[in-house]
N, C-alpha and C positions, 0 to 999 in steps of 0.2 A: 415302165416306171420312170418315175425323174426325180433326180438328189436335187432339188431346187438350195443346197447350201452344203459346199461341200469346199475340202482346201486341200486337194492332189497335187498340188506344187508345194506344199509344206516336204523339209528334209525328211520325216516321217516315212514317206514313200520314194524314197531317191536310190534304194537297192531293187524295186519292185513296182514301180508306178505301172510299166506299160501291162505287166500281169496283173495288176490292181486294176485297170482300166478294162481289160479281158473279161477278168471275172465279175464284175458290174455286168457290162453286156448278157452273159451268158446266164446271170439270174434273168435277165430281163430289163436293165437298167437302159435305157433308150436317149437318155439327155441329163446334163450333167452344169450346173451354174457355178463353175470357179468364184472364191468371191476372195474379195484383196483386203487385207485386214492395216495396211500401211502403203503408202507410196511404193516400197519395193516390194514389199508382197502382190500391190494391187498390177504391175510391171509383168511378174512370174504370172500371173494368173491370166494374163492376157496373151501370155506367150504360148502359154500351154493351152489355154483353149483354140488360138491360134492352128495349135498342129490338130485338131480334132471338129472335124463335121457337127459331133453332135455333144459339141462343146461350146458356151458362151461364158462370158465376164463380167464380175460387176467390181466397180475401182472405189475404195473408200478408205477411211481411216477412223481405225477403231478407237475409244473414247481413251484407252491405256494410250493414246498417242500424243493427247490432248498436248499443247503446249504450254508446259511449264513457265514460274521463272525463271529455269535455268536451261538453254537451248541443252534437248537432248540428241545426243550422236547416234541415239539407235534409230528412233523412231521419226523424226523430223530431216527434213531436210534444205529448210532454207535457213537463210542467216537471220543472225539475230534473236530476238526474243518474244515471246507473247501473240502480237496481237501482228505482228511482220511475221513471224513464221507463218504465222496462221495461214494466212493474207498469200502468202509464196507456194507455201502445199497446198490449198485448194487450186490454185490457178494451174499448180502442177498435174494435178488430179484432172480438172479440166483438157488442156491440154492434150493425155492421157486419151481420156473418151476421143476425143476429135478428131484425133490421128488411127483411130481402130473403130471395125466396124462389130466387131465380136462384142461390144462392151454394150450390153442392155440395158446396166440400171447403176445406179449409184448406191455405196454400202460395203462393209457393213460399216457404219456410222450407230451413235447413239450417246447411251451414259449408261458406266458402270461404277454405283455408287458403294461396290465391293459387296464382300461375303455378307456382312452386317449393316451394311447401308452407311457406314461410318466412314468421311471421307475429309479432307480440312477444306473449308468453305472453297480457297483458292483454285485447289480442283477443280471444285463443282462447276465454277465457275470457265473455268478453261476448258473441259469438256462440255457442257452447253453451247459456248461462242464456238467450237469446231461444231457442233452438231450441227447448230442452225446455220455457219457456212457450209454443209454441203445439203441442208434441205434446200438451200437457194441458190446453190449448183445442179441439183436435181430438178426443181423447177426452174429454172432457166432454159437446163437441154431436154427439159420433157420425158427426163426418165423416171422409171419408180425407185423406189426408197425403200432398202433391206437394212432394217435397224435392232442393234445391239442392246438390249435393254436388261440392268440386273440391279436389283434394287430399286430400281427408280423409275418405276410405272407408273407415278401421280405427276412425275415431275414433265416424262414423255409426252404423256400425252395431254399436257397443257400448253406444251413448247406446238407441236403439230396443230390442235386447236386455232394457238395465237398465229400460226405462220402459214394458217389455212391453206397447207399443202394438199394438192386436188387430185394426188396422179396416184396409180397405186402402190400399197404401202406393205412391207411383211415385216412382222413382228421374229424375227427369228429364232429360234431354239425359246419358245414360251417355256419360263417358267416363273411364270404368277400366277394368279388363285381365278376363278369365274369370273368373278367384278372385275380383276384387272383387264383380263380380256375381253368383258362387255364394255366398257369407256374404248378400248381398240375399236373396235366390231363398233360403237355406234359412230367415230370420227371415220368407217368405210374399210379399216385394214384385214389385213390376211392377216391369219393366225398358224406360223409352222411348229409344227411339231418336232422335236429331236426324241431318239433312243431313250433318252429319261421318261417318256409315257410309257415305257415298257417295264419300268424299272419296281419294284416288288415291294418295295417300302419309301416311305416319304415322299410319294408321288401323287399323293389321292388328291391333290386341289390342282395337279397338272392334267392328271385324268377326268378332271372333273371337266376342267376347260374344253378338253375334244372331244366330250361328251355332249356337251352343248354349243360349243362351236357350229353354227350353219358350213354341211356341207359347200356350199361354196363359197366359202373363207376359209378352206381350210387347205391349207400344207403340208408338203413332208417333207423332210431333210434329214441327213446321217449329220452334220457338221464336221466331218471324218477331217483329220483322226480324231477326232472326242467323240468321251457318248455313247458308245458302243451298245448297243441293245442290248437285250435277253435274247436270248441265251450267250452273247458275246461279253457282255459286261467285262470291265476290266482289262477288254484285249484293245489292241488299235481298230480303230474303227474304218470303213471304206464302206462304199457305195453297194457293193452286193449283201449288205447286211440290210437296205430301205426295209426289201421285204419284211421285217419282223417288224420293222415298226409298223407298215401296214396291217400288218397283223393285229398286231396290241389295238390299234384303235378299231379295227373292223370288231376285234371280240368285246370292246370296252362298251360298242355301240348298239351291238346285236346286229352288224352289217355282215356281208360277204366280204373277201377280201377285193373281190373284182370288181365291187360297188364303190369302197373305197379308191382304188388304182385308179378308175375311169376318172371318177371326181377330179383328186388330184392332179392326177395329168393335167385334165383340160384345162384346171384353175390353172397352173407355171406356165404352161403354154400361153394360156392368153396374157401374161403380166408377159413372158419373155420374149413370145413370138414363136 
């Protein structure tokens, strides 16, 4: 099996990772996609996969990172404001990739236009301008593109469209309705799945998506710690849990579990190597 999105360098697992890392293996968990959600997450993530075979990285920064007008101390890291930070983190980000050979794709990147989709224009606006800097750091070093998308599926995928990004793309922890994920599915992307298609209520147009989703566009990921499956719901989540999400979609489909496994695998393998 392979967590193609998962964050084992989050402090979440800092009393337990190397047991947490064990117990993956010993379901069956075979490969593992660290993914950087900031400059110094995407740092961690490359150090940890660094110490593991059957570990790789992918370095981005997530749209809560976007840069404001007010440089932020958590999430940014170069000087100044705007459109100079921007301009400093990606090239850090870059950088980042060039100096490591564990780093396969760039992400997670995107827009999250919040729980409600209600967000003030300036945002909107600052998370776009970082997005589409690292779809054009992604095509530049010819990596795929693992993107953040919440609320703002129409907006996504007209940014991808116009920036006719060629290389391939995964929609991460999908949770939009079929149509959202058929505008995906016809610009070429993968469509992953998180623990939420497991989940027992408010999930029927996520379920609906992996139900039609073409096996080979399709994903899995734990996004651990989030997300936790059924029967884990609720707990912290880790990579020995994939299994149930394969599950959920093998029953959701009238599949085998091992029909799903195979699929998947081969789909992260050929995007990661």
């Amino acid at each position: 099996m392979v967590d193609s999105h998962c964050h084992l360098y989050f402090p979440e697992f800092e009393q337990d990772r190397v047991e947490t890392i064990e117990r993956a293996r010993k379901t069956g968990v075979s490969f593992f996609v660290q993914v950087g959600a900031s400059l110094a997450d995407s740092r961690q993530a490359v150090e940890l996969a660094d110490q593991y075979d059957d570990m790789v990285a992918s370095v981005g920064i997530h749209p809560h990172c976007a840069p404001s007008p007010q440089p932020s101390p958590v999430w940014g890291e170069g000087e100044g404001e705007g459109v100079a930070r921007l301009t400093q983190d990606v090239e850090k980000l870059k950088e980042l990739i060039l100096r490591n050979k564990k780093v396969v794709a760039v992400g997670e990147c995107g827009l999250d236009f919040g729980k409600n989709g209600e967000i003030e224009d300036e945002e909107k606006k600052a998370q776009i301008a970082l997005f589409e800097a690292q779809i054009a750091l992604a095509q530049d070093l010819k990596l795929p593109l693992i993107i953040h998308c919440r609320n703002a599926h129409k907006e996504t995928a007209q940014i991808l469209q116009t920036t006719h990004y060629s290389l391939p793309t995964i929609i991460h922890c999908f949770t939009g309705t079929w149509l959202d994920a058929k505008q995906y599915l016809d610009l070429g992307c993968f469509i992953s799945f998180s623990g939420i298609v497991s989940f027992k209520k408010k999930a029927e147009a996520i379920q609906e998506a992996a139900v039609k989703t073409p096996l080979d566009r399709l994903l899995i990921e734990t996004d651990a710690p989030y997300l936790a499956p059924e029967p884990h719901r609720g707990k912290r989540n880790e990579p020995a849990f994939i299994g149930n999400i394969i599950q959920s979609i093998a029953d959701l489909r009238g599949l085998s579990f091992d029909e799903i496994e195979k699929t998947t695998d081969q789909n992260a393998r050929k995007i990661f190597g």
